[in-house]
C-alpha positions as CSV (number, residue, x, y, z in Angstrom):
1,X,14.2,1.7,9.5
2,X,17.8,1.3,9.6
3,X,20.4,3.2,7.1
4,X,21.6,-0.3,6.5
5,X,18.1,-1.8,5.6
6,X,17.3,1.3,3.6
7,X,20.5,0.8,1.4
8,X,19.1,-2.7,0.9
9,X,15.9,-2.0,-0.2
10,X,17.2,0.8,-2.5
11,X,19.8,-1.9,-4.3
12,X,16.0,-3.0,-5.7
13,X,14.2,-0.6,-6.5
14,X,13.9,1.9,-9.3
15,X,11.7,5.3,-9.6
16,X,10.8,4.5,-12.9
17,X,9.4,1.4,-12.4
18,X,7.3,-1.1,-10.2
19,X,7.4,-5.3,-10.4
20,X,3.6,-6.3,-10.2
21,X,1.8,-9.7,-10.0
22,X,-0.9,-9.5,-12.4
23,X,-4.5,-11.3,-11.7
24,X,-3.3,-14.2,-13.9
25,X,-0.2,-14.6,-11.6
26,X,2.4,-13.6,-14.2
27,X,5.3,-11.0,-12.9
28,X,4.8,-7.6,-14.9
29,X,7.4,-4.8,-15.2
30,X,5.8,-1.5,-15.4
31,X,7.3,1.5,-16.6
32,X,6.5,5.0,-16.0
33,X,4.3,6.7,-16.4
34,X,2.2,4.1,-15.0
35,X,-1.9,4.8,-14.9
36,X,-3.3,4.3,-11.7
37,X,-7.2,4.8,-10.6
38,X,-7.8,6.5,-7.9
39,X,-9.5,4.1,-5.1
40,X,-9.5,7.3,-2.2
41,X,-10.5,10.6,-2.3
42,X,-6.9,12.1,-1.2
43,X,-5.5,15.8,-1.3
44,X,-6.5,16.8,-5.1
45,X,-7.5,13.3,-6.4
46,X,-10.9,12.5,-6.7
47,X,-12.0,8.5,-6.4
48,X,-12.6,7.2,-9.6
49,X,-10.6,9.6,-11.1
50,X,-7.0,8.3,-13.0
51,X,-4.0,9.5,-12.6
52,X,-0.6,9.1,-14.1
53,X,2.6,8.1,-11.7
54,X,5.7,9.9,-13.1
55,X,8.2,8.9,-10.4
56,X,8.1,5.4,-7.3
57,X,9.6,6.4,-4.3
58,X,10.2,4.6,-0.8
59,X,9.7,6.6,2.5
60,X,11.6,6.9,5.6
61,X,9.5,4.1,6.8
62,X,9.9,1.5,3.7
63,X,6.1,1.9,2.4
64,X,6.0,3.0,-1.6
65,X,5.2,6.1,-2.4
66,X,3.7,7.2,-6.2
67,X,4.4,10.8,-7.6
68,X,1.9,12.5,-9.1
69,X,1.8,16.0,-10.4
70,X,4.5,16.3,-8.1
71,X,3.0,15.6,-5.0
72,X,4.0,12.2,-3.0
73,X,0.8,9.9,-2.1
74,X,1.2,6.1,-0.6
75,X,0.5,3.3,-3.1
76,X,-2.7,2.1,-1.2
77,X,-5.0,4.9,-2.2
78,X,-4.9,3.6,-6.1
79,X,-5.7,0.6,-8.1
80,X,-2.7,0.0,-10.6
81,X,-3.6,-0.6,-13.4
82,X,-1.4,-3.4,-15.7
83,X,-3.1,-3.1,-19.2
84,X,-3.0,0.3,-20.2
């Protein structure tokens, strides 16, 4: 990715927060720490598990990233969830 499209993508985003589209179709703000269950076994998180997100990143390559206990993990391995 492009410095240029990076500095785009960074005009909308935050680390302390994520836009989500809930099941009933309604845009959510969420705020961290956000709870997240984990959906993979990755690194140190066991499936099923939850976890809590402190910090949203972006990587080099555009894809989200959630912080947890300081590590970085892609936003695909966990179900995010919107009502706790």
């Amino acid at each position: 990715m492009k410095n240029e499209e990076l500095a785009e993508l960074f005009k909308y985003c935050s680390p302390k927060s994520i836009l989500v589209i809930t099941w009933y179709g309604k845009l959510k703000t969420l705020h961290c720490p956000i709870t997240v269950k984990i959906a993979h076994d990755i690194g140190e998180l066991t499936k099923g598990d939850y976890a809590k997100v402190t910090e949203v990143k972006l990587s080099s390559s555009g894809n989200t990233v959630f912080i947890i206990n300081k590590r970085a993990y892609y936003y695909y391995y966990f179900d995010i969830l919107t009502h706790l």
